[in-house]
N, C-alpha and C positions, 0 to 999 in steps of 0.2 A: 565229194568232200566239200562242206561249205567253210568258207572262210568267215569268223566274227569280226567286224570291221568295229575299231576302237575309237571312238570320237574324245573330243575333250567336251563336247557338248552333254550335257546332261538333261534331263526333262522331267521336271521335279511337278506335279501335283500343288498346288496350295491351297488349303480349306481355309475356312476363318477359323478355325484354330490357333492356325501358324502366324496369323496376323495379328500384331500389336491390337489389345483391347480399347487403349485409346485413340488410334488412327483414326476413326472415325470422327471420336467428340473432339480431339484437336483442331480437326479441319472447319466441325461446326462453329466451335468458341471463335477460330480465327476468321470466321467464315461472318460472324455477328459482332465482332468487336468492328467497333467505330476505326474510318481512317485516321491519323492524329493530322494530316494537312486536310480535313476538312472544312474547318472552323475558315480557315486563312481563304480555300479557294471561294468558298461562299461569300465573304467577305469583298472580295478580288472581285467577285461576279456582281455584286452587289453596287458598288462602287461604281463598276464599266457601266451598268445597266442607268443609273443615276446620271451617269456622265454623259449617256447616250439618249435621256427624256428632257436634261434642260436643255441641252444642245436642239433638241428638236424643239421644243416650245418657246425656245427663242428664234431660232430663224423661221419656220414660217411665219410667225406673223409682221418681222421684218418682212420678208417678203412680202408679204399681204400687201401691207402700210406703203410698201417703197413700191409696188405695182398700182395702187390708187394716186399715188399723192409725190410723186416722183416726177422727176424730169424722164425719163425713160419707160414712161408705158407701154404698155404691152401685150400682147399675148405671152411671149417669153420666160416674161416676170411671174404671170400664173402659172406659166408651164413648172416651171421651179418650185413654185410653192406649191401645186399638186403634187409632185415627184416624193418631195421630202415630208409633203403631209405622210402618205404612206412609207416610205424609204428606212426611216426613223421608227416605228414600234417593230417593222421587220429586221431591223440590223440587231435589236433590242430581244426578239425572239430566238434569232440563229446564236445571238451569245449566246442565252438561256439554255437551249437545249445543245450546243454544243457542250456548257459546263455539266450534263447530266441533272441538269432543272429541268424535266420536259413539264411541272406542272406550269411553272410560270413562264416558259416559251409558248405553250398553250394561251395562256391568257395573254400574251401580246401577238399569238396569230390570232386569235379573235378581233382585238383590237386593231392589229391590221386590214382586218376584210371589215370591218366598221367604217376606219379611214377613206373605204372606198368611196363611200357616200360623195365626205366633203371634198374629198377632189376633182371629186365629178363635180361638182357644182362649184369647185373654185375654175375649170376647166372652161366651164360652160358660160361664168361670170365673164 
């Protein structure tokens, strides 16, 4: 004699039938509509990015200037200004592609491995 064991569980089939017709274009429209704090993060990124190239094209060539014509010459002084010759388009990259910019975090790893040059040669100076 077999005994029917009664669940509360049930195990239902689903075709696309039974699925909402627009479930799908929902998710596409939601899927292609613009974020609305986009505008602002770009902006936000934009700003840091600006604040983190004058910052850089002011001190090293302070550095530069305060390493030639300084009471404190140096090796030091160059070391410094090598550092942040490169330091500065890489803090300026990791913004970038942290903010989901990878096209213009690209173009300041470029511009980073470029820097290499002149650091080398402020290094060498």
């Amino acid at each position: 004699m077999r005994r029917e064991h009664r669940s509360g569980n049930r195990v239902s089939t689903v075709t696309p039938e039974d699925q909402p017709a627009d479930g799908f274009a929902a998710r596409m429209a939601f899927a292609l509509e613009k974020d609305p704090t986009e505008g602002a993060r770009r902006t936000q990124l934009h700003l840091r990015i600006i604040a983190i190239l004058l910052t850089w094209l002011v001190i090293v060539p302070i550095l530069l200037i305060f390493g030639l014509t300084g009471g404190r010459r140096g090796d030091a002084i160059f070391d410094w200004a090598a550092f942040f010759t490169i330091l500065g388009p890489f803090v300026a990259a990791v913004a970038a592609t942290k903010n989901r910019r990878p096209g213009l975090g690209g173009m300041f790893v470029v511009l980073t491995l470029l820097m290499v040059l002149p650091a080398v040669a402020i290094v060498r100076f």
